[in-house]
C-alpha positions as CSV (number, residue, x, y, z in Angstrom):
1,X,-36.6,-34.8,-24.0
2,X,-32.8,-33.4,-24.5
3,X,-33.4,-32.7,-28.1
4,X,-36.7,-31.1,-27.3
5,X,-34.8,-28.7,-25.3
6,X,-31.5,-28.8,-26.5
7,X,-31.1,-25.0,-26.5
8,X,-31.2,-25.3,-22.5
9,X,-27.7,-27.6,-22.4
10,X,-26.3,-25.8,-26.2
11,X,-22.6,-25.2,-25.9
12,X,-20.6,-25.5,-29.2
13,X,-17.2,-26.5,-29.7
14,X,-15.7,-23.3,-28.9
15,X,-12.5,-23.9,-30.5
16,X,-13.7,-24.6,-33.9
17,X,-16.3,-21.6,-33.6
18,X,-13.9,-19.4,-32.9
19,X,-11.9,-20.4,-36.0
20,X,-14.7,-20.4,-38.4
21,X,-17.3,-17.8,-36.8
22,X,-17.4,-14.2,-37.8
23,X,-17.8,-11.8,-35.0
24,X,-20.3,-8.9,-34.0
25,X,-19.4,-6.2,-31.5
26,X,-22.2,-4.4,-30.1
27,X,-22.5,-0.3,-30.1
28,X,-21.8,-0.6,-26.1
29,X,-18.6,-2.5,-26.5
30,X,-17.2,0.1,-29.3
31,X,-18.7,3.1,-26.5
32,X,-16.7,1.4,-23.9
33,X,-13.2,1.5,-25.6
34,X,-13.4,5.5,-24.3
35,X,-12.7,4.2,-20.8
36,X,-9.0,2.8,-21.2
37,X,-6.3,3.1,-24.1
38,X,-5.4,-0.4,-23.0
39,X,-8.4,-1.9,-23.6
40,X,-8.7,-0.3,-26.5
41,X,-5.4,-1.0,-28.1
42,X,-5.7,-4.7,-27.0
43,X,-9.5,-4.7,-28.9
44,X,-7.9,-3.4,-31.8
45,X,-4.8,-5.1,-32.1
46,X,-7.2,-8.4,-32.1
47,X,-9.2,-6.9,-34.6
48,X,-6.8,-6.2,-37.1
49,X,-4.2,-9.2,-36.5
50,X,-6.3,-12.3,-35.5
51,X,-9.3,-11.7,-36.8
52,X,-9.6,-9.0,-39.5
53,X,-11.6,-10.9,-42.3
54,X,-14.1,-12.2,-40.0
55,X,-15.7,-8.7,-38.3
56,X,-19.0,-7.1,-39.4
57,X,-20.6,-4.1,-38.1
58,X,-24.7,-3.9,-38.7
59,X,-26.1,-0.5,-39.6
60,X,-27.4,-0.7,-35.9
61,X,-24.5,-0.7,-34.0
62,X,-22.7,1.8,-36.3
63,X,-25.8,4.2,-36.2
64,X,-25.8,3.6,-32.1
65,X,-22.7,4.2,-31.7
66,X,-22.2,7.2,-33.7
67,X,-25.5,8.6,-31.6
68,X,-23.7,7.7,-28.6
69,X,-20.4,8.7,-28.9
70,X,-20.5,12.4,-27.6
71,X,-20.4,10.4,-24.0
72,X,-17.3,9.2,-24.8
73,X,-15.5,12.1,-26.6
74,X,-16.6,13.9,-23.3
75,X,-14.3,11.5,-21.2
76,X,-11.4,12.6,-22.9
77,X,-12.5,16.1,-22.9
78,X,-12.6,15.6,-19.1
79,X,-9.5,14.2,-18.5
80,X,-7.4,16.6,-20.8
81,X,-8.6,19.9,-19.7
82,X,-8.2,18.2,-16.3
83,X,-4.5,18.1,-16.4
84,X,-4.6,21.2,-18.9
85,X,-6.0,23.3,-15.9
86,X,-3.3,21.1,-13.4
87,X,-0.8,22.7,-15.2
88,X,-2.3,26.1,-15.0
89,X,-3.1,26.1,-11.4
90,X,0.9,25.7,-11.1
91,X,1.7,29.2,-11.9
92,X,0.3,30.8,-8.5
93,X,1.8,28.5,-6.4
94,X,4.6,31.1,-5.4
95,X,2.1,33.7,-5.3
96,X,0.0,32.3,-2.4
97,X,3.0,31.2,-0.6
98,X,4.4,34.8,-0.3
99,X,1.2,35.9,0.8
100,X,1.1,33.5,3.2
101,X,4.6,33.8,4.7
102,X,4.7,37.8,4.3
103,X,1.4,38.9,5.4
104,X,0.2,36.3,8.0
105,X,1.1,36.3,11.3
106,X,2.6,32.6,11.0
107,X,6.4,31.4,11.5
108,X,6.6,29.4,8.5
109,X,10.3,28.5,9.7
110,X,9.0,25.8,12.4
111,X,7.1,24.0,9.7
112,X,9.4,24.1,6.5
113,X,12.6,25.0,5.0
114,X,11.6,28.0,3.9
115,X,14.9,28.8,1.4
116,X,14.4,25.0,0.4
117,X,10.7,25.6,-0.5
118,X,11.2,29.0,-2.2
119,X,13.8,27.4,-4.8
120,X,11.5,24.6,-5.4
121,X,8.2,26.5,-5.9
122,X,10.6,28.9,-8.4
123,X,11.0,25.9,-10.6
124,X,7.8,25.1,-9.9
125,X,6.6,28.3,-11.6
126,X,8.9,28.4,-14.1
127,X,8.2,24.8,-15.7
128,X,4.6,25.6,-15.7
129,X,5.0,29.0,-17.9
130,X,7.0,26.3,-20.1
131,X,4.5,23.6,-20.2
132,X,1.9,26.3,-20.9
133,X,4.0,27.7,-24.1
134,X,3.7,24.3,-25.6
135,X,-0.1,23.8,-25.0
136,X,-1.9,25.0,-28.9
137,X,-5.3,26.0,-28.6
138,X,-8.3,23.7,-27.5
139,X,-8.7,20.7,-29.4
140,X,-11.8,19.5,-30.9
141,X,-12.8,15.9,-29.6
142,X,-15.6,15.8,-31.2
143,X,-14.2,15.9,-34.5
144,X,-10.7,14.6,-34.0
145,X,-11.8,11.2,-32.9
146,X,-8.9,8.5,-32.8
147,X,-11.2,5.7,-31.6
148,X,-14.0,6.8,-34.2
149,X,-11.5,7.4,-36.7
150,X,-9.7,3.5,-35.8
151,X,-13.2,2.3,-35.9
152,X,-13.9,3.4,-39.8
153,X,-10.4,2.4,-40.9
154,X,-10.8,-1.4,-39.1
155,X,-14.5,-1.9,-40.4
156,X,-14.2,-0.4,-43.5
157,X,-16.4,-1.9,-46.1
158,X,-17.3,-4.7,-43.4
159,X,-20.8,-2.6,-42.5
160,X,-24.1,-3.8,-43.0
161,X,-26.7,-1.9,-45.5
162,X,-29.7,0.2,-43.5
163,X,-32.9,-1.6,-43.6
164,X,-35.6,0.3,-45.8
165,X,-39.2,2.0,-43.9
166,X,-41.1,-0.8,-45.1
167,X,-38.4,-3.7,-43.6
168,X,-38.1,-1.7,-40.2
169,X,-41.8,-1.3,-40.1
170,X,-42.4,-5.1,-40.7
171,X,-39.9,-5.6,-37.8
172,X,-42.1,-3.1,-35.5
173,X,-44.9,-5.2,-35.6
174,X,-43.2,-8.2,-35.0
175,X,-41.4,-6.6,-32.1
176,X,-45.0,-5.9,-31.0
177,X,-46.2,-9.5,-30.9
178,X,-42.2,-10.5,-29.4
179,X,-42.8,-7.9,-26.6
180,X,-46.3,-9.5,-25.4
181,X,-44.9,-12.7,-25.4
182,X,-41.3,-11.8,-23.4
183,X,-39.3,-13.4,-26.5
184,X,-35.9,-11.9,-26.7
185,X,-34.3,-9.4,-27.6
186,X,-35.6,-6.3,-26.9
187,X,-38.7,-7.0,-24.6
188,X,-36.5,-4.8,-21.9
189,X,-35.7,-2.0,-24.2
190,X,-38.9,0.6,-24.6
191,X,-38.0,0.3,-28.8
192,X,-37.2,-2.1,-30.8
193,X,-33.3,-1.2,-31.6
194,X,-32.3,-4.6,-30.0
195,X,-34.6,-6.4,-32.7
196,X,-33.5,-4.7,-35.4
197,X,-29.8,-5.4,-34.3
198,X,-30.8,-9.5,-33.9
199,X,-32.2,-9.3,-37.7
200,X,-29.2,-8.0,-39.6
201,X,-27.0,-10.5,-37.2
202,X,-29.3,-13.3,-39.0
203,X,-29.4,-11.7,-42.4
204,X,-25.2,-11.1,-41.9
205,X,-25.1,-15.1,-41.1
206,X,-27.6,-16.5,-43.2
207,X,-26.0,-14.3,-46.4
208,X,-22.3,-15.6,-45.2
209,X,-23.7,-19.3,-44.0
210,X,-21.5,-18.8,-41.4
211,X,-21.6,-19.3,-37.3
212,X,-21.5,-16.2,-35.4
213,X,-20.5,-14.7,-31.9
214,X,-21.7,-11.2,-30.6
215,X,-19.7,-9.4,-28.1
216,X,-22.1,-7.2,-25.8
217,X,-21.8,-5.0,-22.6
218,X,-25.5,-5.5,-22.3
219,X,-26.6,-7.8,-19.6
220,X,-30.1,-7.6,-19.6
221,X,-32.4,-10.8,-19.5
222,X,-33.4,-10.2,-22.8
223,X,-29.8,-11.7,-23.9
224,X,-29.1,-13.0,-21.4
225,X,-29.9,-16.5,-19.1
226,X,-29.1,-14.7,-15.8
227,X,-28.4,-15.9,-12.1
228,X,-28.7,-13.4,-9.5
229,X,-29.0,-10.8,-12.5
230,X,-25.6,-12.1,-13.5
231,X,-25.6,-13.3,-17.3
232,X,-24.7,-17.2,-17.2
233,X,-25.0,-17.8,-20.7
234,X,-26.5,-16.6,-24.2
235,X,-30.7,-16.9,-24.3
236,X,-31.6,-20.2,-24.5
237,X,-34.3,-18.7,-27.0
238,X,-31.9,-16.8,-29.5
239,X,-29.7,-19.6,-29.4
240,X,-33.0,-21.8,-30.9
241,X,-34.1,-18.8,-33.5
242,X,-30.0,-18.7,-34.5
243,X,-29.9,-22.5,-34.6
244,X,-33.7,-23.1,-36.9
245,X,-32.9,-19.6,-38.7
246,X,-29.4,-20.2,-40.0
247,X,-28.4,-24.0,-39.2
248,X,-25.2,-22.4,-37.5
249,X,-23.4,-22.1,-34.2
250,X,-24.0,-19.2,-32.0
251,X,-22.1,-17.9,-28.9
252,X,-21.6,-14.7,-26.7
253,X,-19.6,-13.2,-24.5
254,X,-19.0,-9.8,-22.9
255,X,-15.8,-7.6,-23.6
256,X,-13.8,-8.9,-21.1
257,X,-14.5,-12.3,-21.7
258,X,-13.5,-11.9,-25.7
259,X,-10.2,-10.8,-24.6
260,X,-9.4,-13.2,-21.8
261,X,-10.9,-16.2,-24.6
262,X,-9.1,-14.5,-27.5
263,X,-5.7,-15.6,-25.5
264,X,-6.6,-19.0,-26.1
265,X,-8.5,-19.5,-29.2
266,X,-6.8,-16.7,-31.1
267,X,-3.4,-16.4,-29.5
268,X,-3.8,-13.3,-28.5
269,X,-1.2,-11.1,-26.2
270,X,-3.5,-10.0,-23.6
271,X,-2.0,-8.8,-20.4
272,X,-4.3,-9.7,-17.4
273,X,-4.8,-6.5,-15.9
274,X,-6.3,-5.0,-19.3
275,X,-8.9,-7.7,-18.3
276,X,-9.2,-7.1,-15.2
277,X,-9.9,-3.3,-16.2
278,X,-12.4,-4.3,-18.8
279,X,-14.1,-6.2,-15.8
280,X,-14.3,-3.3,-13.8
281,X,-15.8,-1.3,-16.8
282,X,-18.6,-3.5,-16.9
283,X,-18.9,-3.3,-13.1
284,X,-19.4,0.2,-13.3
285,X,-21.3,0.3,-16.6
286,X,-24.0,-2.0,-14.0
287,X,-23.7,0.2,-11.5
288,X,-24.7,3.1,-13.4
289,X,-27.7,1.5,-14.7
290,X,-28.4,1.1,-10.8
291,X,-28.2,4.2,-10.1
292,X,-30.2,6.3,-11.9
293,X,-32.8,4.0,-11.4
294,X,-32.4,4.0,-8.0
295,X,-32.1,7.9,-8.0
296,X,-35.6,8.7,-9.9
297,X,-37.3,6.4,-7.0
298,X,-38.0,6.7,-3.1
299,X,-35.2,7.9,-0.9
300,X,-34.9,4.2,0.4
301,X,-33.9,3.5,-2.8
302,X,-31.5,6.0,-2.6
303,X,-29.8,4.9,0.7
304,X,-29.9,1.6,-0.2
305,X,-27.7,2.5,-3.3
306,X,-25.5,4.4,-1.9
307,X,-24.5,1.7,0.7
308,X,-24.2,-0.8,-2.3
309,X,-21.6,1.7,-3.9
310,X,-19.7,2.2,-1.3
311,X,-19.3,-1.7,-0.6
312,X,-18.9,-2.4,-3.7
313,X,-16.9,-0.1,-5.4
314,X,-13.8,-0.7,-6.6
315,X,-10.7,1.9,-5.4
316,X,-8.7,1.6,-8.5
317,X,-8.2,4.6,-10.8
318,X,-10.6,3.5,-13.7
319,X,-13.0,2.6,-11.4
320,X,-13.2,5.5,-9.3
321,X,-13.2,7.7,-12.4
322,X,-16.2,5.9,-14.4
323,X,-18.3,5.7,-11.0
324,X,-17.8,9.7,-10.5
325,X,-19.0,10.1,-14.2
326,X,-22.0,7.8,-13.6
327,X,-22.8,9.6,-10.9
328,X,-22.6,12.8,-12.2
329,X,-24.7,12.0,-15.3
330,X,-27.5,10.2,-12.8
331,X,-28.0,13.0,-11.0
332,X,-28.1,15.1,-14.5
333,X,-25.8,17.7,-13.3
334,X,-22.6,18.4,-15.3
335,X,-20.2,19.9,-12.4
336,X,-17.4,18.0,-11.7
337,X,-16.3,19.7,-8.4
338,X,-16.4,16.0,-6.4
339,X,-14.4,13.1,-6.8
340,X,-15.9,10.1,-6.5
341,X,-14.2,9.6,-2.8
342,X,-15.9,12.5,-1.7
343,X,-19.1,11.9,-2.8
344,X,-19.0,8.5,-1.0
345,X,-17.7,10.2,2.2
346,X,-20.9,12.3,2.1
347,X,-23.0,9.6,1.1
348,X,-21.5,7.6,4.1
349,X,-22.0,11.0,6.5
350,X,-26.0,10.8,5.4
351,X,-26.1,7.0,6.2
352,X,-24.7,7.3,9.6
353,X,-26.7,10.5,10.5
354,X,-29.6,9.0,9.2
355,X,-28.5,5.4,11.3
356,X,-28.1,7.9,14.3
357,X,-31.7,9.2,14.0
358,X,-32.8,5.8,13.9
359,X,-31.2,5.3,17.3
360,X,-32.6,8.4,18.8
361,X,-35.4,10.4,17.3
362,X,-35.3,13.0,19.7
363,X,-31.6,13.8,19.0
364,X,-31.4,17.4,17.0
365,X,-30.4,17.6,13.7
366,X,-27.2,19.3,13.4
């Protein structure tokens, strides 16, 4: 009976496949090197030092990724003109204070030290018209990509050909019949970009005759055995197809676990807390997922995500920043005017009031 079902109990030796494998990064891995230089630099450094004649991109990731990447370029445009418009707000600092201690009827002498606070806002003022003469023009994200840029350096020449109309067509039809059925991947995807991505990985390892592991963000069932929507291990069903397909080992882990296993089977530097941040950008990479579903349902759905979010939420910086921009991009509106502490303060206003007309319907609305 084990044998008959020996995808169910597979696990490899992990230290020998991570000496002989070569290793596939999915599109959402490469999209989520945006969120933090540190994870970034600690992906490349890996890349290039441990492990650089043993990565392969397929056509699909590199063609989702270059799709995708405007969502990530527009992080950094965030953040920059952020602090860009930081530094600008600087220069009428002085300004409002005059107005406020010449032309309101308010002793600012009880509050402050009023010759102490003039000097400073001076400097104030005067460091921001420097900072501002060393700010040239507005930069292009789009096209002045580092991580795009890193990207085609460290996979140059390791990419994978584009499959022809006729050999993406053949793969539509068997997606067809795969869908029906619930084999993986792709049966939770509405197209078939999952497939195609599984049948260069096979073609890659069958051409190489080599075992292979696939770094994802993606944590749908369709990859993944899952507990409690939590992926526990790689599909007991790929891990068959990989296994009768191309006779090889086959393994995969999320971007947080390929840095905190590169320590040991690579030798990798990898400080903790870059894990821990790669942990929480896969926490919130769930969460928006969540959301927007739960957005474009009832307005249960709603509350009941919103209280999830604000239990669950992390309060560190990256976290707080990626849940704001989920947010934002659920509720398809591109102002930025709230952080993501107050939008869970309203959120937590509209659970209470809506908790307190639970308690008393007859109670006004205010």
């Amino acid at each position: 009976m084990r044998n008959k079902f020996s995808e169910f109990s597979y696990k490899p030796n992990l230290e020998k496949l991570w000496q002989e494998c070569d290793f596939v990064f999915d599109a959402n891995v490469l999209l989520d090197l945006y969120y933090d230089r540190k994870v970034y630099t600690n992906f490349i450094n890996i890349l290039e030092n441990k492990i650089p004649d043993r990565i392969w991109m397929p056509y699909q990731v590199g063609l989702e990724y270059h799709i995708n990447r405007v969502d990530g370029v527009q992080k950094i445009s965030n953040d920059y003109y952020n602090f860009i418009n930081g530094i600008q707000s600087l220069k009428g600092v002085k300004t409002i204070y005059n107005k406020l201690n010449e032309t309101h009827c308010i002793n600012l002498g009880k509050y402050m030290d009023l010759e102490e606070i003039s000097k400073n806002l001076t400097y104030i003022e005067e460091c921001s018209k420097d900072l501002n003469t060393k700010i040239e023009g507005n930069p292009n994200f789009l096209a002045d990509d580092e991580i795009m840029n890193k990207l085609h350096e460290t996979f140059g020449g390791k990419t994978g050909k584009q499959y022809t109309d006729s050999e993406l067509n053949e793969i539509y039809k068997e997606g067809e019949i795969r869908n029906e059925n619930k084999i993986p991947p792709s049966f939770k995807d509405k197209g078939y970009g999952d497939l195609v991505l599984w049948k260069q990985i096979i073609d890659h390892a069958l051409k190489k005759d080599c075992p292979l592991i696939l770094v994802t963000s993606d944590s749908k069932r369709d990859w993944w055995l899952t507990s409690d929507k939590k992926p526990m291990c790689p599909h007991p069903t790929l891990i068959k197809e990989f296994l009768e397909t191309v006779g090889k080992d086959f393994y995969m882990y999320n971007i947080s676990d390929f840095l905190r296993e590169s320590k040991e089977y690579l030798d990798a530097d990898v400080e903790t807390e870059t894990i821990k941040t790669a942990e929480e950008i896969e926490q919130i990479r769930e969460f928006a997922g969540t959301l927007a579903k739960a957005m474009s349902t009832s307005e249960i759905a709603q509350r009941t995500m919103a209280e999830t979010v604000l239990k669950a939420m992390s309060t560190s910086e990256i976290a707080q920043r990626t849940m704001a921009e989920a947010i934002l991009k659920a509720m398809n509106n591109s102002i930025n005017a709230y952080t993501v502490h107050d939008y869970l303060k309203l959120a937590n206003e509209s659970i209470v009031k809506e908790d307190e007309k639970q308690d008393d319907p007859e109670k006004d609305e205010t």
